[in-house]
C-alpha positions, 0 to 999 in steps of 0.5 A: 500500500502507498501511503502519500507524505500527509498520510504518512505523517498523519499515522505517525501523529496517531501513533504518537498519541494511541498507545493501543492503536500502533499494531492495527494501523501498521497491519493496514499498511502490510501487503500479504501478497507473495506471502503463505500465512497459517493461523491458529496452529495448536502447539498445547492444550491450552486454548491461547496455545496457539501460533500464526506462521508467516513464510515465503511462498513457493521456496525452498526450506528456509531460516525459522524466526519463532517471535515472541510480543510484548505487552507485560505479561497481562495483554498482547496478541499474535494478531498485533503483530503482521507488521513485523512477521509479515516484514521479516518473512519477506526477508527469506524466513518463516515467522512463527508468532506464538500466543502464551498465557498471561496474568492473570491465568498464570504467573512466571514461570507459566508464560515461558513454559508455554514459550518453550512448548511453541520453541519444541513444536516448531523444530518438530513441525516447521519442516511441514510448513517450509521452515528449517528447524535446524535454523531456529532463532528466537526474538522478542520484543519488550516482554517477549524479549524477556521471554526469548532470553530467558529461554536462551539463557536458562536451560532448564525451559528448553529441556523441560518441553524437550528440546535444548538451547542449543539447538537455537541457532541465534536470539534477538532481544528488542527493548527486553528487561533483562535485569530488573530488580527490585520490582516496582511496577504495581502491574508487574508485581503480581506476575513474579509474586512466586519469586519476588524480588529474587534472583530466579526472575532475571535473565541476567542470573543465569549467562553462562556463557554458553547461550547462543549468539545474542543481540540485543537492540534497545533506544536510547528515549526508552522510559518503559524499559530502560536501556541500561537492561540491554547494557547491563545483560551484554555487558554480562554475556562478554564478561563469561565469554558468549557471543552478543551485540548490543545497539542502542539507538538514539532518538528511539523510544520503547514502542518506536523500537519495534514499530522501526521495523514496518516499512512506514518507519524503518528510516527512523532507525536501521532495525531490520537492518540490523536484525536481518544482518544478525540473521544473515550472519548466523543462518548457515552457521548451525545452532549453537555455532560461530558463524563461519569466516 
């Protein structure tokens, strides 16, 4: 769809100011042509066990992205987030977008169980839909960044739905909390009532070293989740010997992080560029491998 300038900046001006709006008018922008899109896959019982897949069509196997959304553990869905699976796909992968539970239904851990149950179905089934599930990534926004590296980083999630972190070939993480104590949030406090303000909560608890390859994109204007999160987890990752990138970019906000991504707004900063890049960079790489050369 072209959009004329005063279009444009007229949909910019509205997602300045809807804090609920952005997904819904950036979808209305995203072409699905040359595109194969299922819906409402069931990957577990529950009835928010469900995943939409995004992918190429008529292609040979191609790199599977699984993305996790945002929304703090309370809100969000897979039906938001066209502009970004969508985008992606028309870069060569095939895009994964789960829902999971949320508080209320469940407090930490039961949203990365689910999490984790959506990684294990795709590298069982991904073949059946045109993904490679030996060239699995995982990316999250916000609290779905959260979600993606605790997975990455904490072991134990993968290997309980009966699969294993290193099978993951890469982990992208935009605008994540990462190391975020003491809870303060009085929206968020109840979701980590099963731990509290200890440590079992934060990604940053458990780099090993050992994690896939990370990057970690955050703004520099981010006051929803601040930008010292991506810095204090890369800073971490270095310091135990694992491979990340971190990039924080000026000007940008927290919402701003992700919707750079759609078309309408990647001028504003090189998300997808960068994001593709570190795809690119790892996709032939094997799961839990440097990259050649």
């Amino acid at each position: 769809m072209n959009l004329s300038k005063a279009s444009t900046a007229l949909l910019a001006l509205t997602l300045s100011l809807a804090a609920c709006a952005p997904a819904s008018l950036l979808n209305a922008t995203i072409s699905r042509d040359g595109l194969t899109i299922t819906h409402d896959v069931t990957y577990g019982p529950a009835p928010r066990e469900k995943l939409d897949i995004y992918r190429p069509a008529n292609t040979a196997p191609v790199p599977v992205i699984v993305f996790f959304y945002g929304g703090s553990w309370n809100s969000g869905s897979k039906a938001m987030y066209p502009f970004v699976a969508a985008t992606l796909a028309r870069e060569g992968f095939a895009v994964v977008v789960p829902d999971y539970r949320l508080y209320p239904q469940v407090r930490f851990p039961g949203f990365l169980e689910d999490c984790a149950r959506s990684v294990a179905w795709t590298q069982a089934h991904m073949a059946m839909f045109g993904g490679d599930p030996n060239r699995l990534f995982l990316m999250g926004h916000s609290a779905g960044a959260y979600n993606a590296l605790m997975l990455a980083l904490d072991p134990h999630y993968l290997a309980q739905a009966g699969t294993s972190r290193d099978s993951i070939a890469g982990v992208i993480g935009l605008a994540g909390p990462y190391d975020f104590l003491p809870i303060t949030g009085a929206d968020v406090k109840p979701i980590f009532a099963t731990v509290g303000d200890g440590p079992a909560s934060q990604p940053i608890t458990y780099v090993d070293g050992h994690a896939p390859p990370l990057l970690l994109l955050a703004g520099a204007d981010d006051k929803t989740v601040f930008p010292r999160n991506t810095l204090s987890l890369a800073k971490s990752v270095r310091a135990h010997g694992g491979q990340v990138t971190d990039k924080i970019y000026p000007g940008i906000a927290h919402i701003g992080l992700v919707i750079a991504i759609a078309p309408l707004f990647q001028a504003r900063a090189p998300v997808l560029r960068d994001v593709v890049a570190f795809l690119r960079a790892h996709r032939l790489a094997g799961a839990g491998a440097k990259p050649a050369g």
